[in-house]
RONURO-281826 format. One record per residue (C-alpha): residue in three letters; x, y, z. Coordinates in steps of 0.02 Angstrom, whole numbers. Layout:
N
    r       x       y       z
  ALA       X       Y       Z
...
***
This chain:
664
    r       x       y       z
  UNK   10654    6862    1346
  UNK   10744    6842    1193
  UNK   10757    6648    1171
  UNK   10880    6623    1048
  UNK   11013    6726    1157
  UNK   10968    6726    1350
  UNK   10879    6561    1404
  UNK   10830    6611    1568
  UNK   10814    6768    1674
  UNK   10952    6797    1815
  UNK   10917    6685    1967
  UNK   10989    6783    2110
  UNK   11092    6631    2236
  UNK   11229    6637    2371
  UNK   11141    6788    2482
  UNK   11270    6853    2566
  UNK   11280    7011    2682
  UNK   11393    7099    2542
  UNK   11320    7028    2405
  UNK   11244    6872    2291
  UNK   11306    6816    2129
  UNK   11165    6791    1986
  UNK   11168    6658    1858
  UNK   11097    6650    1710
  UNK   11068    6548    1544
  UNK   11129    6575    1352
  UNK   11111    6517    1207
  UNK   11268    6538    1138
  UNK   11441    6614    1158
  UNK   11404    6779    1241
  UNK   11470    6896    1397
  UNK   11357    6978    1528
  UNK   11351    7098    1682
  UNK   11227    7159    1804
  UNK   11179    7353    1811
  UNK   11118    7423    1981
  UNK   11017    7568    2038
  UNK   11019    7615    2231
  UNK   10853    7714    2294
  UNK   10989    7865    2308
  UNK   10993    7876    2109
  UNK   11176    7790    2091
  UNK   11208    7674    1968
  UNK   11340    7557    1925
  UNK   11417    7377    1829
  UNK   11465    7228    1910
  UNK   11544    7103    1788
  UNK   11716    7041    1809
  UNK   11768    6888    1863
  UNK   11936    6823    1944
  UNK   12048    6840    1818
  UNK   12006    7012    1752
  UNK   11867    6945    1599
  UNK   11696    7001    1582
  UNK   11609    6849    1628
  UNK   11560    6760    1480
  UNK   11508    6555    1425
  UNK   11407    6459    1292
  UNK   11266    6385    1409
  UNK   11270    6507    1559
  UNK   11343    6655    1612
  UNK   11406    6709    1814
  UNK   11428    6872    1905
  UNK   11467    6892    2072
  UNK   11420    7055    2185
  UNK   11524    7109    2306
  UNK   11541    7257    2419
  UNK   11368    7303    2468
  UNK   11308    7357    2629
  UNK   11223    7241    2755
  UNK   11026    7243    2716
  UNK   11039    7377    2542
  UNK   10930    7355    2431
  UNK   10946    7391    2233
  UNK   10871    7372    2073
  UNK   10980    7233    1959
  UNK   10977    7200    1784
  UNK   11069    7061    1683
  UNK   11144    7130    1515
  UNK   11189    6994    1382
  UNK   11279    7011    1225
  UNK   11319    6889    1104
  UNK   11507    6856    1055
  UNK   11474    6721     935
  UNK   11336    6743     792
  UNK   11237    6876     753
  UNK   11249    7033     865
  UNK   11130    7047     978
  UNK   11101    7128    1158
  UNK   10997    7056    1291
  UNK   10904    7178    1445
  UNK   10824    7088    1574
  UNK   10703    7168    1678
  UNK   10744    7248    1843
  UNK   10729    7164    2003
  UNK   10732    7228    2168
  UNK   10914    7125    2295
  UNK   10911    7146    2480
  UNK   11094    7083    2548
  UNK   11067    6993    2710
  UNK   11073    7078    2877
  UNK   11137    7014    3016
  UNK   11097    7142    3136
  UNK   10871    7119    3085
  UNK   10759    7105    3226
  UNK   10682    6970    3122
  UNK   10715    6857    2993
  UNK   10581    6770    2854
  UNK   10633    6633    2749
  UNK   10554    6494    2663
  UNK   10599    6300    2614
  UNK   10564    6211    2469
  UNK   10626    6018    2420
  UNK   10608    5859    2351
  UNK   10541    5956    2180
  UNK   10619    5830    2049
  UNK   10572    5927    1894
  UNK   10371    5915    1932
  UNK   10315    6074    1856
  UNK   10144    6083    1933
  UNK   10209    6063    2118
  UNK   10368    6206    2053
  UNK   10207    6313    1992
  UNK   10111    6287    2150
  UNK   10281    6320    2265
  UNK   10295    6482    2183
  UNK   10117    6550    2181
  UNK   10117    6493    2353
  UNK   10270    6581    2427
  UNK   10294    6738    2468
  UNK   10452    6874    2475
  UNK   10564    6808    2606
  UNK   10742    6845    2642
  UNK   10810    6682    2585
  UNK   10727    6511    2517
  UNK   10806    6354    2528
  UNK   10792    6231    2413
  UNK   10818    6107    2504
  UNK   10884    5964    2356
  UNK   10830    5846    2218
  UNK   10776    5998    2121
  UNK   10801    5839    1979
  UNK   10776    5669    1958
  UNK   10954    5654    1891
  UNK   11057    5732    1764
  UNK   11025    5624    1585
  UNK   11033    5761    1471
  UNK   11170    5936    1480
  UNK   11019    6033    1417
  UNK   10914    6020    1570
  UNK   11010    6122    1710
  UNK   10941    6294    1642
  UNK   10747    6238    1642
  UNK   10770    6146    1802
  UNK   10886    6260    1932
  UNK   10885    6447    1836
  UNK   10701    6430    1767
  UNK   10615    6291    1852
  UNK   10425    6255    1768
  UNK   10462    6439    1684
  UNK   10467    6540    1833
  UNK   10568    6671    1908
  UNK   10586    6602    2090
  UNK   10720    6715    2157
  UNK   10618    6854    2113
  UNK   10608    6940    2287
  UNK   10700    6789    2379
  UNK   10871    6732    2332
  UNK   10906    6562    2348
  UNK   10992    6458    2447
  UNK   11031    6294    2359
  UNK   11062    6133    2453
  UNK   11136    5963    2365
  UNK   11014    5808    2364
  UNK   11058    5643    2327
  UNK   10955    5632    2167
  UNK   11060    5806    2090
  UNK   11224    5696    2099
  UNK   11152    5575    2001
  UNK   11186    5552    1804
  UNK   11317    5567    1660
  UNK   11305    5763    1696
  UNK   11303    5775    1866
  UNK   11470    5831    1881
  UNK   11400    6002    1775
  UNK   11292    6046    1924
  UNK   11427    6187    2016
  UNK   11429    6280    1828
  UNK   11239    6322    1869
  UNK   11231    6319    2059
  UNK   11339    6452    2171
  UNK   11374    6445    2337
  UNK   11454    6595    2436
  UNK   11615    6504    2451
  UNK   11605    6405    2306
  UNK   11577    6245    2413
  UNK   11418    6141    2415
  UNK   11406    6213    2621
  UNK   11405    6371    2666
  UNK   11346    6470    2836
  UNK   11279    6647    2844
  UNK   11188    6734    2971
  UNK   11003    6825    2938
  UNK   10941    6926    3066
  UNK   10955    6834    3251
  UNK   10966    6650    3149
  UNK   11124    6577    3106
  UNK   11112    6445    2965
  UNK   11233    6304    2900
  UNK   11189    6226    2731
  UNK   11270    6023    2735
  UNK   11302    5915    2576
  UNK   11215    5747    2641
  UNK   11293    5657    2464
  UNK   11207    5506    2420
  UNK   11085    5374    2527
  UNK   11191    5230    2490
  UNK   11407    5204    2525
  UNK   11517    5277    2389
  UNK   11577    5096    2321
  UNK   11404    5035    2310
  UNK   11375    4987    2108
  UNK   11257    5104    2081
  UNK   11363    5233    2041
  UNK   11520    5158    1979
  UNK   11644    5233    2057
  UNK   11591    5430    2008
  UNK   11563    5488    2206
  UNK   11668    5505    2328
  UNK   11559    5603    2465
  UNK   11667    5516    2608
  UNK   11804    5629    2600
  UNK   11680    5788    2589
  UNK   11605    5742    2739
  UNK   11755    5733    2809
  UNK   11821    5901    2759
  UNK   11635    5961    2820
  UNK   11654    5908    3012
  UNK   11837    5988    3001
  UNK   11749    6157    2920
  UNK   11597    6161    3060
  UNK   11702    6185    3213
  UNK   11789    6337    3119
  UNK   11638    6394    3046
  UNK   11543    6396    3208
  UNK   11708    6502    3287
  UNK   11652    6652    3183
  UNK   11561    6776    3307
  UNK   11402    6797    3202
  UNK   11378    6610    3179
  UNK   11438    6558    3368
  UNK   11333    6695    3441
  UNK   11165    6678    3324
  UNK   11005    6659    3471
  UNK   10933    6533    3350
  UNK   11038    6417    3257
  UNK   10973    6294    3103
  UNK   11058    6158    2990
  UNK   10984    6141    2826
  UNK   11022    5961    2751
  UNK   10950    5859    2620
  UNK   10945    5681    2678
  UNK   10905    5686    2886
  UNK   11034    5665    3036
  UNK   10876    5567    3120
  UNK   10735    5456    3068
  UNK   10591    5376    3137
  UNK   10650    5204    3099
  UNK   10835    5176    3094
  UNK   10849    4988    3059
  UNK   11004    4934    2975
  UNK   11008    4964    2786
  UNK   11038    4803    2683
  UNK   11125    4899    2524
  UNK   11175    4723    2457
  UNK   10979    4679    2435
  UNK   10915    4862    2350
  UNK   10910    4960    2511
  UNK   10938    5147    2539
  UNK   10967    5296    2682
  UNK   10807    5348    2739
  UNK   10942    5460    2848
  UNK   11116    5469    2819
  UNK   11209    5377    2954
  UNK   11382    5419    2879
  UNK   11350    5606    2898
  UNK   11273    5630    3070
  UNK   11407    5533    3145
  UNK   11528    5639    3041
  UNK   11435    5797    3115
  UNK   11346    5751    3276
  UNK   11483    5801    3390
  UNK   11523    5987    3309
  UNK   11341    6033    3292
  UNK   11323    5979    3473
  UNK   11462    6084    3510
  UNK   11379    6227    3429
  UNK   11233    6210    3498
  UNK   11124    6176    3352
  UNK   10936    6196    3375
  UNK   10847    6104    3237
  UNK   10898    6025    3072
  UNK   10774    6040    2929
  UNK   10772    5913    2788
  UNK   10678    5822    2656
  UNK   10710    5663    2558
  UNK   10594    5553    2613
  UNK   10443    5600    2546
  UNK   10354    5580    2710
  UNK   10333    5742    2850
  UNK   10403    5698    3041
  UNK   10454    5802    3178
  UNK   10587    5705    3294
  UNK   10616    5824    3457
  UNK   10766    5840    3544
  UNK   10809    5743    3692
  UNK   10950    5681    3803
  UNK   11046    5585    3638
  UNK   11027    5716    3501
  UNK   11000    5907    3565
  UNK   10941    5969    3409
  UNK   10754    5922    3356
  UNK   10756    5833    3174
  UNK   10620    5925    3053
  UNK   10577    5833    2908
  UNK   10479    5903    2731
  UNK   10347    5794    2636
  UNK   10355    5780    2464
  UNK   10297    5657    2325
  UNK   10164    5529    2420
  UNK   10293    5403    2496
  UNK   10296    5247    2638
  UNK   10420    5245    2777
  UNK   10540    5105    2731
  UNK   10473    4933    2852
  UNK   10581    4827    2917
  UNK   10609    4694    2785
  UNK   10523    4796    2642
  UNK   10603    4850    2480
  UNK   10516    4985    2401
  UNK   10646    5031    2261
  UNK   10597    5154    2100
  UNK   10714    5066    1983
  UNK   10737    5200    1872
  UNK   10821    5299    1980
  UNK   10874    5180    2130
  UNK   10803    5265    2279
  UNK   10648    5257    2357
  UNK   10465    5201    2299
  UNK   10382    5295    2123
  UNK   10304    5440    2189
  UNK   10096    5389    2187
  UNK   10144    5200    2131
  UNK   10242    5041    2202
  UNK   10351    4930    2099
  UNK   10268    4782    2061
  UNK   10358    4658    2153
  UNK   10309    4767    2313
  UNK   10130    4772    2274
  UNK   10144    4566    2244
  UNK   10212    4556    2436
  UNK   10086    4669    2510
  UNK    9905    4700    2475
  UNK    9791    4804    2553
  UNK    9791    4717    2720
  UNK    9963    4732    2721
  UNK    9979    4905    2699
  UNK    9863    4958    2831
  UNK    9952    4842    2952
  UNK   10126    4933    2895
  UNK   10047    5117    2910
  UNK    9957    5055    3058
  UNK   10142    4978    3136
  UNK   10221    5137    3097
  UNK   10097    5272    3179
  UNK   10136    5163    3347
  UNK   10315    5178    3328
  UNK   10297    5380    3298
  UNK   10330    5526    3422
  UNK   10200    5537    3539
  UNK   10173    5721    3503
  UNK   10040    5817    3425
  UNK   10152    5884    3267
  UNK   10196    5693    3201
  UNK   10008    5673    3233
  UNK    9952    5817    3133
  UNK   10088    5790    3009
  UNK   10007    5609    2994
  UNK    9815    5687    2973
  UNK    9880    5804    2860
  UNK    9943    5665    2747
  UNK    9798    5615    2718
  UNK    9680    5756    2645
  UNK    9651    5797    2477
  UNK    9597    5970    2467
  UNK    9557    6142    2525
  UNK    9451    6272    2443
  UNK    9411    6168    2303
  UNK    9586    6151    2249
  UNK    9646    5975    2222
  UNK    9843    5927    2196
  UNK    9889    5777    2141
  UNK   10033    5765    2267
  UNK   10101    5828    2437
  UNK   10175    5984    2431
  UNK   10284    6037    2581
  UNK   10324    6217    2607
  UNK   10416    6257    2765
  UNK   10414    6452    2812
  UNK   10531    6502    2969
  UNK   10511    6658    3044
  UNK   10603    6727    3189
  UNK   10505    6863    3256
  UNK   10475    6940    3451
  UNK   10299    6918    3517
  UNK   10191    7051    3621
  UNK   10323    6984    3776
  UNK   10467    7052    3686
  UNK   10509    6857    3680
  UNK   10573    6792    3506
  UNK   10488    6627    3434
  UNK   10541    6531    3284
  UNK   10385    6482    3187
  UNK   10395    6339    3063
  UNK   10251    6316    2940
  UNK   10214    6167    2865
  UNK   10062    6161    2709
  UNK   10022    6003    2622
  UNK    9914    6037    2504
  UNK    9849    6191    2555
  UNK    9821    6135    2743
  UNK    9920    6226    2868
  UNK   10001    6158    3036
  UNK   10130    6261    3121
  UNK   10255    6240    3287
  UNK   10313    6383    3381
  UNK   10476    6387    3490
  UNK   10503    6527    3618
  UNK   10670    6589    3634
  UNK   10756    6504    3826
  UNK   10641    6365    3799
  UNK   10698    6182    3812
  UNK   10721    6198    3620
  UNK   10576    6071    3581
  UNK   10433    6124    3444
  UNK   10257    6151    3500
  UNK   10094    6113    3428
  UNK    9972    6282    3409
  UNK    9853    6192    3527
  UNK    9988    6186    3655
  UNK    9960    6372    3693
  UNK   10121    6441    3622
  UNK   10080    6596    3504
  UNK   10095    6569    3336
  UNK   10160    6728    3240
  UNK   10048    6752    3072
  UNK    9995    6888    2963
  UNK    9836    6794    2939
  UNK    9774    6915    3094
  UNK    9878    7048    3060
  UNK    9753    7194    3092
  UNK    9838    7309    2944
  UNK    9813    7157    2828
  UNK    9636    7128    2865
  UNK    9602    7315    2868
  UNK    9677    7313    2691
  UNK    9563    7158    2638
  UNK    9417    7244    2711
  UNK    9436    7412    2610
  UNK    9460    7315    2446
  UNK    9310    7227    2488
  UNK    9229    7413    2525
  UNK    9291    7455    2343
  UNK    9207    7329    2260
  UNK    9318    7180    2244
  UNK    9286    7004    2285
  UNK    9375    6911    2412
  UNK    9444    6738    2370
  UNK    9555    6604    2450
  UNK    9713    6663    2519
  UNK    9772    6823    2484
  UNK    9693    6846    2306
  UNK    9514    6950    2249
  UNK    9419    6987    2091
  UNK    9316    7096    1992
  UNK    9221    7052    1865
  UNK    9207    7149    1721
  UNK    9132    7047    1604
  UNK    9070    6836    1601
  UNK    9262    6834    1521
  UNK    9361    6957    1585
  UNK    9434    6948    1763
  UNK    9524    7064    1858
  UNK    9626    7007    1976
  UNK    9723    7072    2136
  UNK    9864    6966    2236
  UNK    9910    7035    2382
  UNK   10097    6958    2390
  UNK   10249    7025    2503
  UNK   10414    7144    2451
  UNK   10582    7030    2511
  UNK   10584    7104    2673
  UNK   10434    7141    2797
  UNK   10553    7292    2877
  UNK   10554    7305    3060
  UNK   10456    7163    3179
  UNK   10260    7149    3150
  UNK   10267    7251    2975
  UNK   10200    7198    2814
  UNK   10303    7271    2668
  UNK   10137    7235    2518
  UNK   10186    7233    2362
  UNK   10029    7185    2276
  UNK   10024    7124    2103
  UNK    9888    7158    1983
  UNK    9832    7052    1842
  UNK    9688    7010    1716
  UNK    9614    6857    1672
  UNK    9531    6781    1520
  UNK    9415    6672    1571
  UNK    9393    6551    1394
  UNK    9583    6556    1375
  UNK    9603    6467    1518
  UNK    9461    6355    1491
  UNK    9533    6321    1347
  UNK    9710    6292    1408
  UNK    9669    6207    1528
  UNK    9547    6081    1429
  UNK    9707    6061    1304
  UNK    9845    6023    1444
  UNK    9725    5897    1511
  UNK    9719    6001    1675
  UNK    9582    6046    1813
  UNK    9506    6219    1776
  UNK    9525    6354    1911
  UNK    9400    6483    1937
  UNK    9532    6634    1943
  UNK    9695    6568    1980
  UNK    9812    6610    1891
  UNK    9798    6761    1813
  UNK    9842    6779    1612
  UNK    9961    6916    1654
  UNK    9994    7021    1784
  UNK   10120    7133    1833
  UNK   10160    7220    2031
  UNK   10074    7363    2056
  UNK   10219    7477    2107
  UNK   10285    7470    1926
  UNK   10114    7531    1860
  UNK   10167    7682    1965
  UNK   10274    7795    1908
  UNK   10445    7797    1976
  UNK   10435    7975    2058
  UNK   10252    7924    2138
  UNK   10329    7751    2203
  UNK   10295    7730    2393
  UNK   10347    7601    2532
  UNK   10199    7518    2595
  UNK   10221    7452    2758
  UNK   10062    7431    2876
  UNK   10114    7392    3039
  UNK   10010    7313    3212
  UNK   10006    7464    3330
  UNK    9998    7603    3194
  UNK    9812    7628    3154
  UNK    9821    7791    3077
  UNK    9983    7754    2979
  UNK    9878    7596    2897
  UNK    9744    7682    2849
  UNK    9853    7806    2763
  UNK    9956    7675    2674
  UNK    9778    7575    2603
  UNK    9721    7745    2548
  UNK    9888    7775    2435
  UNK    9844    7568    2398
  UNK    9664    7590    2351
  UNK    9716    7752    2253
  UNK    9870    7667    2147
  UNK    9736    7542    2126
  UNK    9618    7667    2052
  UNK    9737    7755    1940
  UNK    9843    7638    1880
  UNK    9800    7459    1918
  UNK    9617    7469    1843
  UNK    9662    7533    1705
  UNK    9793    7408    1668
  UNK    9657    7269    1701
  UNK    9522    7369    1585
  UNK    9674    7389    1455
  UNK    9676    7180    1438
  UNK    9490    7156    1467
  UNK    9435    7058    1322
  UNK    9519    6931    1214
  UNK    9561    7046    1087
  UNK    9646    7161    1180
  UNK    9734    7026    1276
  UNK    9798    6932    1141
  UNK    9897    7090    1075
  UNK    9972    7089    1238
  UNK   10041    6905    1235
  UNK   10076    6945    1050
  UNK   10171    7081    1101
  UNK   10291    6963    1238
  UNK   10201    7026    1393
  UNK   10216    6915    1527
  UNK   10338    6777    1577
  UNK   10390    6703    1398
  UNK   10330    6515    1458
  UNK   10155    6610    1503
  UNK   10161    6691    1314
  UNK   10202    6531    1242
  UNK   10040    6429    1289
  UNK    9932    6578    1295
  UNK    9962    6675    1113
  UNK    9920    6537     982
  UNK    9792    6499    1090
  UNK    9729    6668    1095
  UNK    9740    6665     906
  UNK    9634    6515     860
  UNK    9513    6569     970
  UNK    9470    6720     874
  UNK    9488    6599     743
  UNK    9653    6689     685
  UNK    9714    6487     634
  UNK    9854    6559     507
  UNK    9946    6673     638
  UNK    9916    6535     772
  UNK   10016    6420     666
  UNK   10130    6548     616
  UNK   10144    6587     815
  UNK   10178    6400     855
  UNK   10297    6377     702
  UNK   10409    6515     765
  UNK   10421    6477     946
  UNK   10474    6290     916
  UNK   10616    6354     792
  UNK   10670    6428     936
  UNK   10687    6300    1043
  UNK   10788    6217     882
  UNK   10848    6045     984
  UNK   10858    6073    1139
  UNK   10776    5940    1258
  UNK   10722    5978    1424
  UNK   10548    5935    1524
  UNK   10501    6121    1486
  UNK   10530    6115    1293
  UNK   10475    5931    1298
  UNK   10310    5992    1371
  UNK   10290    6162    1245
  UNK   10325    6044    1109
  UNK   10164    5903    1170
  UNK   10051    6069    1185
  UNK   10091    6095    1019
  UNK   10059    5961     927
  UNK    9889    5947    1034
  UNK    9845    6136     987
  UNK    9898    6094     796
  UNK    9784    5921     798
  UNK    9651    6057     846
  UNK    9662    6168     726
  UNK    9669    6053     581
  UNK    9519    5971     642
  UNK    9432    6133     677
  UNK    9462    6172     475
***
């Protein structure tokens, strides 16, 4: 990526059934477009906007698709070109866009929230989840807006990844991304298929509605002196839900989700005291805004975050729709009478800490009493009980993180009955629970243990015929979906076995596994300078899908399916031989430190990957002048711009300079 000129790749948001719109980042004054290539060999330009212009801007440029078919898929590219300053043309590497398709068997998507600019949990999220049709991020992708120079690092490149790469998102509004001098930026770098922050669309036999919750406290309170006024939106919300849910393909969905930040329902609704520092744990204002039109439409489950803490509140006799709530950052249910406030940003406790005039009121006894008080006052189900157990661990595998983080993966998919179940996944730190909801049920979640099949690729007999035969070829299986080979005590090959967008029809895996090679005392070394816990093989240095090792003309689907034994064994053997011909050598290419700091030399690889990894490549072959020279020119092109991202480049580098002076 050329830095200077395009400061992000194109994050692909707004999935429509015709279309998406990309956004991307600049560095100055320039215009853009998107090229596409359909699998037919046509080609073509999308890049006008309303009035006629190529879209152009100073910080970020827009294009909006229109006029695809439901479920195509094509190859995009972003094209920059700078209008102010030096010429200079910008080519972003292709990635595959599946519209939505409202007619699927099945739908996959995944739910992300609560991320406030924590790099390691954005890291994790994305290593963790795979193609999907659509991922929600499900607000407070910030903490709130202090600085204009953060919105491309946190919403288009987030921690320096790609995360619409093979799953555009859907972005939902927390209360923490209206907050700050430059909050009212956000819809420059956020779209929305109707250019609203709510939206419905329908993905296979699930209908979704995306709410804006606003904030967790009333819009005169003096917090935010007088900049909200979410009132009035929610308002104009209720009015747009009972025509939105008119529309055939929304009113006639089987399965039917809300996505909202801040909850309709909590486990403890006591009053809020704003005067005396409290906040929403759920917004009041909104469900009784919305309660009555999402009743109407028969609404199914609402999924949220916001509070840091995981719940599952069924439906009953009050509230037809069962309230499904994301963990996040470790974090208390508000008590009665307690006041857990982060003062820095108004809302909620510090993530991992208490202010100190809670920790004066309560001390350990205190606590366990209030964790104790709360557990009685939960649902009396198995999922708030697991969700509670779950809360507790540390690790899995031997991987430790330092916080809870929530991933919630739906799927809608018919079982061996021909029934449909909605499946929703819940991992905290790497420790799975799920619920399963058969379609003409009474609409309530059920625990695994409560006999209700749980649809999973985890037994997916292609998948573990797959994992078998690389095992047969001499690789190494490891946690998850990932193997090995060694080639050398440095040199690591390395084999993900990660999902295209789509699976295809019901009970098919579309693989799209990604090759990579890893340096063993680079990332020892990396990690021992970021002060960070060294993995054994995770993450690779580089890596790169194996179906563009392939060449284009050679370039296969591969799709193993449940019932189709002889079609799997086909599709490993064109796996296994791709592997053979072109992934190996790849790996073998970037074997040795040498070779592999040409490579990151060179720009291969994600630039924030390139950044860390070439100087330190360099020194260690005791190449100190062109590590220097490496770290001189990558912070002249950051020039002044502050964000977490550049903040954190600009610590490593300082620590790797320290290094090498004392290593002189």
């Amino acid at each position: 990526m050329t830095s200077n000129l395009v400061t992000s790749p194109p994050s692909v948001m707004a999935p429509r059934t015709d279309g998406f719109e990309a956004v991307w980042g600049v560095g100055r004054l320039s215009r853009g477009w998107l090229e596409w290539e359909a699998a037919d060999g046509s080609r073509g330009t999308a890049g006008s906007d309303a009035f006629g212009m190529v879209p152009q801007g100073e910080k970020v440029l827009r294009v909006r698709v229109e006029g695809w078919l439901p479920g195509e898929e094509r190859s995009v590219r972003a094209v920059t070109e700078s209008v102010a300053g030096p010429p200079e043309r910008h080519e972003s590497p292709w990635k595959t866009v599946r519209t939505l398709d409202p007619e699927a068997a099945g739908t996959h998507f995944a739910v992300w929230n609560d991320t406030h600019q924590n790099n390691a949990t954005l890291r994790a999220l994305h290593a963790a989840t795979p193609g999907v049709d659509f991922l929600v991020w499900n607000g407070d992708l910030c903490n709130d807006w202090k600085d204009d120079g953060q919105f491309v690092s946190t919403i288009l490149n987030p921690a320096g990844q790609d995360v619409s790469a093979g799953r555009p998102l859907a972005v939902v509004v927390g209360n923490h991304d209206v907050r700050g001098t430059w909050a009212y930026q956000l819809g420059d770098y956020v779209a929305t298929p109707e250019d609203r922050p709510f939206s419905a669309f329908r993905s296979g036999p699930v209908a979704c509605i995306v709410l804006h919750t606003g904030e967790d406290k009333p819009d005169d309170h003096p917090t935010f002196e007088g900049r909200v006024a979410f009132d009035p939106l929610r308002a104009e919300q209720a009015q747009w839900l009972r025509e939105v849910a008119a529309r055939p393909e929304i009113r006639d969905a089987p399965y039917k989700v809300v996505f909202c930040h801040i909850p309709l329902r909590w486990i403890d609704e006591t009053e809020v005291d704003y005067g005396n520092e409290g906040y929403d744990w759920f917004s009041r204002r909104s469900r009784d805004a919305w309660d009555a039109a999402l009743q109407e439409w028969g609404a199914q489950v609402v999924v949220s975050g916001h509070t840091h803490f995981p719940a599952w509140l069924p439906p009953g006799d009050t509230f037809p729709y069962g309230q499904l709530v994301a963990g996040g950052a470790r974090r208390r249910p508000r008590q009665r009478g307690s006041r857990h406030v982060d003062r820095r940003h108004g809302h909620g406790p510090v993530p991992g800490a208490h202010h100190a005039r809670a920790r004066r009121r309560s001390g350990p006894a205190a606590v366990l009493r209030t964790r104790t008080a709360w557990l009685r006052r939960a649902p009396r189900d198995q999922a708030a009980a697991e969700g509670s157990r779950i809360d507790c661990q540390s690790q899995k595998d031997g991987l430790v993180w330092t916080q809870i983080l929530t991933l919630w993966r739906g799927r809608v998919l018919p079982d061996s009955s021909g029934k449909v179940q909605f499946l929703a996944r819940s991992v905290f730190m790497g420790i799975e629970s799920s619920w399963s909801q058969p379609a003409g049920s009474s609409q309530q979640f059920s625990d695994k243990s409560s006999g209700g099949q749980v649809v999973s690729s985890l037994n997916h007999p292609g998948l573990m015929a797959l994992c078998d035969a690389l095992v047969g070829a001499g690789l190494r299986k490891r946690a998850g979906e990932s193997f090995t080979i060694a080639f050398d005590d440095d040199a690591l090959g390395w084999l993900g076995l990660n999902r295209a967008s789509r699976a295809g029809e019901p009970g098919e895996l579309n693989m799209n596994p990604v090759c990579g090679v890893r340096i063993q005392s680079l990332e020892r070394t990396l990690a021992e300078i970021r002060g960070e816990k060294f993995h054994q093989y995770n993450p690779p240095t580089v890596c790169e899908p194996l179906r563009y090792l392939v060449p284009k003309e050679q370039r296969v689907d591969w799709i193993l399916t449940r019932e189709n034994t002889e079609g799997n064994e086909e599709v490993i053997a064109n796996i296994l031989a791709s592997l053979d011909a072109y992934g190996l050598p790849y790996m073998r290419k970037r074997a040795n430190l040498e070779a592999m700091s040409q490579a990151l030399v060179a720009n291969e690889g994600h630039k924030w990957v390139t950044w860390y990894r070439a100087p330190t490549a360099l020194w260690l072959l005791n190449r100190k002048e062109e590590a220097l020279a490496a770290i001189m020119e990558q912070l002249a092109g950051f020039g002044t711009q502050r964000n977490p991202a550049y903040d954190d480049c600009r610590d490593f580098a300082s620590a790797l300079k320290r290094i090498i002076a004392e290593s002189t």
